[in-house]
Residue frames relative to the residue before (quaternion, step in Angstrom):
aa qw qx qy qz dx dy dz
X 1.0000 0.0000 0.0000 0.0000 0.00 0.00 0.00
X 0.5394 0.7037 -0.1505 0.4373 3.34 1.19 -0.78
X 0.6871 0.0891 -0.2027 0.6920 3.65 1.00 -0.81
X 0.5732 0.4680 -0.5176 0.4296 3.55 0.38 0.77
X 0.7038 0.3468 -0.3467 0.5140 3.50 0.58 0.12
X 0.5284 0.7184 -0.2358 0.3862 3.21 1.39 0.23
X 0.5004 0.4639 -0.1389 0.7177 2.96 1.92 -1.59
X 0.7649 0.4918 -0.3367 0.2443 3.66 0.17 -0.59
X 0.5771 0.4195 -0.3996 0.5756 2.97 1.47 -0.47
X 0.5041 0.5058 -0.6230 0.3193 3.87 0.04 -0.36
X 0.7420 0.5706 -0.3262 0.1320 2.65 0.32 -1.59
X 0.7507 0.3026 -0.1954 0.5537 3.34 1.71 -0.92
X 0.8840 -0.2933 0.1797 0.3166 3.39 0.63 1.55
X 0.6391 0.5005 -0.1431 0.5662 3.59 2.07 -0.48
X 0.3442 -0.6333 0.6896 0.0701 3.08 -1.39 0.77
X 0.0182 -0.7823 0.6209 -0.0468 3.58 -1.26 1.12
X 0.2472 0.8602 -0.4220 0.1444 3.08 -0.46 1.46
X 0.0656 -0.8883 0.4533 -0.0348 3.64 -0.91 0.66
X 0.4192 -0.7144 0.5592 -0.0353 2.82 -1.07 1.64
X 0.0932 0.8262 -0.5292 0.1692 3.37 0.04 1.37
X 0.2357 -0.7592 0.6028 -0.0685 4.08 -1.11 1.52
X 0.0874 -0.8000 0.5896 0.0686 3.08 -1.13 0.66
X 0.0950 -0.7901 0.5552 -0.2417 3.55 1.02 1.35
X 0.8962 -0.2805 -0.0188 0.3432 3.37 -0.71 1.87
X 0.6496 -0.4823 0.1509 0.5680 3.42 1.38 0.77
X 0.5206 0.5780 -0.4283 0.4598 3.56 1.12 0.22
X 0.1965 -0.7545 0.5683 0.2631 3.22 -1.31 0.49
X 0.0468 -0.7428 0.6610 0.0951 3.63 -1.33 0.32
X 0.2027 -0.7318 0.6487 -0.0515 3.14 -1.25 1.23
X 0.1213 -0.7338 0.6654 0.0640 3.42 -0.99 1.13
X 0.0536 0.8930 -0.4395 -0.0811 3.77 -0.49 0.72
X 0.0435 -0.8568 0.5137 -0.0128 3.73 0.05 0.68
X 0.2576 -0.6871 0.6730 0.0928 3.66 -1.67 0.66
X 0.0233 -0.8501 0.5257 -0.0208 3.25 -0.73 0.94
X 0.3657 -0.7711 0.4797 0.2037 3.64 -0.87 0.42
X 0.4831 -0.6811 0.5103 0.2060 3.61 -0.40 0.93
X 0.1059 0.8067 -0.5798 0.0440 3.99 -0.57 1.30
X 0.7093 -0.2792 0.4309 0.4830 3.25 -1.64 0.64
X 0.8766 0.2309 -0.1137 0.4066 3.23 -1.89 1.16
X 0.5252 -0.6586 0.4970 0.2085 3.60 1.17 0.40
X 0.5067 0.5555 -0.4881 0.4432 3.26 0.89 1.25
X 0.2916 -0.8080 0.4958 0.1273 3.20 -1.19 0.45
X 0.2275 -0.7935 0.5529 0.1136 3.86 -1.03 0.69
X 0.2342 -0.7747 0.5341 0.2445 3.39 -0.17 1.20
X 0.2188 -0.7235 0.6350 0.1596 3.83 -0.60 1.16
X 0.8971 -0.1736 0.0726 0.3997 4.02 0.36 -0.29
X 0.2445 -0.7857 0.5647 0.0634 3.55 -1.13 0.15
X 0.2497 0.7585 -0.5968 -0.0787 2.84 -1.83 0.42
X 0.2981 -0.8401 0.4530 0.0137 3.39 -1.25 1.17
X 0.0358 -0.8329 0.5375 -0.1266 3.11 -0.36 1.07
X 0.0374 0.7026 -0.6966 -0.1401 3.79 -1.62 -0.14
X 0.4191 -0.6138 0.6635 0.0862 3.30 -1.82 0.96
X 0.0636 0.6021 -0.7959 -0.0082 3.58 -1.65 0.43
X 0.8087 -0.2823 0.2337 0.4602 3.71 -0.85 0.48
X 0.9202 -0.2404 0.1463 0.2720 3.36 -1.57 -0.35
X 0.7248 0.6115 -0.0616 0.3114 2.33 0.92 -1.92
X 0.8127 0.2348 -0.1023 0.5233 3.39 0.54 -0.66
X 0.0174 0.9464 -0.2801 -0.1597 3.67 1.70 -0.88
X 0.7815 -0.2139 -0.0349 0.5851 3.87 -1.03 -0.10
X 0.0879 0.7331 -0.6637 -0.1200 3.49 -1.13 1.06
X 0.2165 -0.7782 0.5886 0.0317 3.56 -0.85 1.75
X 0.5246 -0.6807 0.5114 0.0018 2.73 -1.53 1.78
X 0.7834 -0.0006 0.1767 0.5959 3.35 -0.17 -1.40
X 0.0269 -0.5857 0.7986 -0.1361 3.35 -1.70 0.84
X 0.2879 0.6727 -0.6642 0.1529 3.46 -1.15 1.50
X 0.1629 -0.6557 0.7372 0.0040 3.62 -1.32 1.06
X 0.4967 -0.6194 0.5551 0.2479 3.18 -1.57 0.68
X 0.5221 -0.5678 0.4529 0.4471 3.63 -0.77 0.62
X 0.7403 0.3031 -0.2953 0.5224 3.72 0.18 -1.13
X 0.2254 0.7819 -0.5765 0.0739 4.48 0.58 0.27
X 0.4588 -0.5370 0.4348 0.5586 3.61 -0.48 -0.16
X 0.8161 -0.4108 0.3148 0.2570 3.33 -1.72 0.14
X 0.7850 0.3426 -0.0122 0.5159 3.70 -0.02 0.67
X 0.4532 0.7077 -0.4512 0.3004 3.46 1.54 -0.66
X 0.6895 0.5484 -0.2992 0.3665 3.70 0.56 -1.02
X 0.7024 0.5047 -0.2246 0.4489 3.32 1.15 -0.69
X 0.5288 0.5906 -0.2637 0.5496 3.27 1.71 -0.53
X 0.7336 0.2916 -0.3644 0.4939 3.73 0.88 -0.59
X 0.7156 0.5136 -0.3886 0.2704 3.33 0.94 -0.47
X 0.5546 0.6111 -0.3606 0.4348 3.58 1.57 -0.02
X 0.7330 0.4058 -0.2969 0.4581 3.15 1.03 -1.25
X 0.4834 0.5712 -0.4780 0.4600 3.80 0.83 -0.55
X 0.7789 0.3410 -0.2521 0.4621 3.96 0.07 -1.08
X 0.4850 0.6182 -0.3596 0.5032 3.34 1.50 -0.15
X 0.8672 0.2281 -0.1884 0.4005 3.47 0.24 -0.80
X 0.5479 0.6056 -0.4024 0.4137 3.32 1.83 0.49
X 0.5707 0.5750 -0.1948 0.5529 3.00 1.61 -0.56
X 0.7914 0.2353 -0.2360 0.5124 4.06 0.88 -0.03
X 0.8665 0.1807 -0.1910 0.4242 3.43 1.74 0.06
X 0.6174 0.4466 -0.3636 0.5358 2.74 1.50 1.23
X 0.5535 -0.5293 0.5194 0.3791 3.77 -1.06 -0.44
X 0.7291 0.4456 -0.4471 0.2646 3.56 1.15 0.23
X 0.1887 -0.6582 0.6830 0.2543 3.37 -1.11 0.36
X 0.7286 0.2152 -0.4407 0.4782 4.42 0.51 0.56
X 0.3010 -0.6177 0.7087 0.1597 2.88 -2.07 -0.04
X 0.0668 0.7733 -0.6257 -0.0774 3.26 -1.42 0.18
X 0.0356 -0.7321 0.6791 0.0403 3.48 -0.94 0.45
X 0.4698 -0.6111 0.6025 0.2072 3.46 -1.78 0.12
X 0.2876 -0.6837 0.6223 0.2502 3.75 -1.00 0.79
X 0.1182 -0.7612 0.5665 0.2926 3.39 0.10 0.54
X 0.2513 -0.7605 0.5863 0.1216 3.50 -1.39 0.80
X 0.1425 -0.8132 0.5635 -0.0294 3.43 -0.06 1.70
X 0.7686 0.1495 0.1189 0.6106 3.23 0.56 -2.11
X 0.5050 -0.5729 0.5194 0.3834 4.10 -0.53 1.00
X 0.6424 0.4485 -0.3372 0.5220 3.68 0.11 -0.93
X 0.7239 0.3651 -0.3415 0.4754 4.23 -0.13 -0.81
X 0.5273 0.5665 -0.4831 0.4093 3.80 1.03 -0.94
X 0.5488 0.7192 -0.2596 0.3379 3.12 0.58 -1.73
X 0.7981 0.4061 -0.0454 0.4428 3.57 0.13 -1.65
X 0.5967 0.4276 -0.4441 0.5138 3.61 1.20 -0.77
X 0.7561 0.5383 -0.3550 0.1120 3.29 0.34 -1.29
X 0.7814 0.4158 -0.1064 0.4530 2.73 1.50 -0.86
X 0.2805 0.5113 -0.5463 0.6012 3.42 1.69 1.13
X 0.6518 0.5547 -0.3092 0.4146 3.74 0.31 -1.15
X 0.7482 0.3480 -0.2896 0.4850 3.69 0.86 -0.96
X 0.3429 0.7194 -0.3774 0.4717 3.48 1.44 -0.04
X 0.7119 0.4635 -0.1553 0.5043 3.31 0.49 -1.52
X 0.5509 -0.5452 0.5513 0.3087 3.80 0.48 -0.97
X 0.4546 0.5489 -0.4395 0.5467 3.68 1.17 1.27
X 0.0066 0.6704 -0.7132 -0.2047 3.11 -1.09 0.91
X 0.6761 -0.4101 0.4793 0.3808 3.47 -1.71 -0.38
X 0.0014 0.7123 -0.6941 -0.1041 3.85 -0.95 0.61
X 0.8440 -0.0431 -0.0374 0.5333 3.94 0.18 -0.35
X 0.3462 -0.5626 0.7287 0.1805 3.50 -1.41 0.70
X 0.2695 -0.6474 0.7106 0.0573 3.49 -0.82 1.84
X 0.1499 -0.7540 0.6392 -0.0223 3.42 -1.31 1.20
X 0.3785 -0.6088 0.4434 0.5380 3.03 -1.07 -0.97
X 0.2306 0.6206 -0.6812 0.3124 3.89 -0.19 1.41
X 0.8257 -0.4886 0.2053 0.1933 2.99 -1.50 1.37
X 0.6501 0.5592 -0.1079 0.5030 2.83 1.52 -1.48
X 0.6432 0.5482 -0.2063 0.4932 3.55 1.17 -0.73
X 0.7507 0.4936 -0.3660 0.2425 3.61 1.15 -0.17
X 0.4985 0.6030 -0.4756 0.4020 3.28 1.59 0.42
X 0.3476 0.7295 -0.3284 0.4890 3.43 1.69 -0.34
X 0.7932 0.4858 -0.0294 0.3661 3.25 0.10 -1.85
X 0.6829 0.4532 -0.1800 0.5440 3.34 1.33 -1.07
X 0.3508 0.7319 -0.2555 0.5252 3.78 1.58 -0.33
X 0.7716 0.1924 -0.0273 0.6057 3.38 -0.55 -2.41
X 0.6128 -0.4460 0.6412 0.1203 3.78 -0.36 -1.32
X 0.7293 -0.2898 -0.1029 0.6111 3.09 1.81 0.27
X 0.6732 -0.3046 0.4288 0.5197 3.36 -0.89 -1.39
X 0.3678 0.7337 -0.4987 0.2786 3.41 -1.49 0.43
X 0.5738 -0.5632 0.4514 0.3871 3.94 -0.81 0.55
X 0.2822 -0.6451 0.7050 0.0850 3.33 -1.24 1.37
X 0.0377 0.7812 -0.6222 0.0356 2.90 -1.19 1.11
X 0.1003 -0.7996 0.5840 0.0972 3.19 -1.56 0.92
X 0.0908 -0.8619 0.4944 0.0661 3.60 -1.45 0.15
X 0.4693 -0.6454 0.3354 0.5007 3.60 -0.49 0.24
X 0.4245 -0.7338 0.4059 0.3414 3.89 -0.57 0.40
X 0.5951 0.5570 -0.3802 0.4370 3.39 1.36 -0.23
X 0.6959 0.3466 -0.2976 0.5541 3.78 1.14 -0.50
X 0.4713 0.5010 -0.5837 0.4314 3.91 0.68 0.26
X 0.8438 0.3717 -0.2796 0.2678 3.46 0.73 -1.47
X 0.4302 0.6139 -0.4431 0.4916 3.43 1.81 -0.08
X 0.5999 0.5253 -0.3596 0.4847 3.74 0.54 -0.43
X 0.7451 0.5689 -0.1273 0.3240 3.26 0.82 -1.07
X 0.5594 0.5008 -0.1915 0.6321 3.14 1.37 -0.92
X 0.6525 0.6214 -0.2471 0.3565 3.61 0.65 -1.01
X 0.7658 0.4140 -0.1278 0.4751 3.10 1.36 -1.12
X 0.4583 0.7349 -0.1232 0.4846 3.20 1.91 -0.31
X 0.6290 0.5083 -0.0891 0.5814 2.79 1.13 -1.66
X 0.8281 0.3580 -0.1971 0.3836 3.30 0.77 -0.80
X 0.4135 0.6405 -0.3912 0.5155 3.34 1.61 0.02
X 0.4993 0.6541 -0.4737 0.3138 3.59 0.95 -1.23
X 0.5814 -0.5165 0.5719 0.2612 3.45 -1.79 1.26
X 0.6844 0.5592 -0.2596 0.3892 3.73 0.80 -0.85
X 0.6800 0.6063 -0.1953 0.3631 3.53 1.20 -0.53
């Protein structure tokens, strides 16, 4: 799936690529889309960072940024291939990520991109004691979320697919 979403972006003009570590038995995966420019430059259209330990706990994604003005689809491109390459080079089959909850209004908006994607909420990191190994993790407070990685990237692809100039 992985070099298929690979060829697809070329095809529309994109580079897919990933920088992937295995620092103390953990994996970490840096994944980024870029846009081919005049002169053999490049435009990073988005990202996303993540790291793996084993099953149990599985892909826990950090950062996710697209440029506002990216080409169509970019987000959907990292989010397939990211669950794409957890799913063929790791042992997870979940993810989780934090909504971080700066501004009530942005909370709002993550969560419900995130449920888009195929996350529900499982705990609302606060500030309780218990919450600060949490906190010390994401970086603050905010709704842990998890999902299966096979139905984010089926979503994903879907929306991709549908982004496609051909469609």
């Amino acid at each position: 799936m992985l070099n298929d979403l690979e060829a697809q972006a070329r095809e529309r003009g994109l580079l897919l690529r990933l920088k992937v570590g295995r620092p103390l038995g953990l994996w970490s995966l840096r994944l980024v889309v870029a846009e081919q420019l005049p002169a053999d430059r490049l435009q990073l259209q988005g990202e996303m960072k993540a790291w793996a330990y084993g099953a149990t706990t599985g892909l826990q994604l950090d950062t996710m940024r697209v440029r506002p003005k990216a080409p169509a689809g970019t987000g959907d491109l990292i989010w397939a291939a990211t669950m794409a390459w957890a799913l063929e080079s790791t042992p997870c089959q979940r993810a989780r990520l934090l909504a971080i909850r700066d501004a009530e209004g942005q909370h709002r908006r993550l969560v419900r991109y995130f449920k888009q994607r195929g996350f529900s909420t499982v705990h609302e990191v606060e500030a309780a004691v218990w919450d600060l190994p949490l906190r010390m993790v994401w970086g603050g407070a905010g709704a842990l979320m998890t999902a299966d990685c096979a139905e984010v990237q089926q979503r994903a692809v879907q929306r991709w697919t549908a982004q496609s100039p051909a469609a």
